[in-house]
C-alpha positions, 0 to 999 in steps of 0.5 A: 362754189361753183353757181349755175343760171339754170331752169327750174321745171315747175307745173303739171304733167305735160304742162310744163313752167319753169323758174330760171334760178341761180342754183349751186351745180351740184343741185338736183333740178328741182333742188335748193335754189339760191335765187329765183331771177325770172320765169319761162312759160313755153305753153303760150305762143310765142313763149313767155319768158321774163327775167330780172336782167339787172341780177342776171347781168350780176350774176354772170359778173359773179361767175355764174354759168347759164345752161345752153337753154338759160343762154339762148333765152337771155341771148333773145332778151339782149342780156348777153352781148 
């Protein structure tokens, strides 16, 4: 099964949020997630972002292939080397 660490958008019209999640590649967006890991919050400034890195870091032991956002998120949380 191929895993994805990917955002998932959540919150209202033009005020977006979102859960960056471990989801199968073949999910919609907004599909059946595996795990949520941490959220992302681009309406304040500067942008919240947190994440579990422990299970981030696991995650990408297992295979898992972040989005190009995913990536520069984690890259600015020192999770990715």
């Amino acid at each position: 099964m191929a895993t994805k660490i990917r955002l998932k958008r959540m919150g209202g019209k033009k005020k977006p949020f979102y859960r960056v999640v471990i989801a199968d590649a073949r999910e919609p967006r907004g599909g059946r997630v595996i795990e949520e890991i941490g959220t992302y919050d681009p309406g304040v400034d500067p942008a919240a972002v947190h994440v579990d890195a422990d299970r981030a870091r696991d995650w990408l032991s297992k295979g898992a292939q972040p989005t190009d956002r995913v990536r520069t998120l984690l890259g600015k949380l020192g999770v990715l080397s």
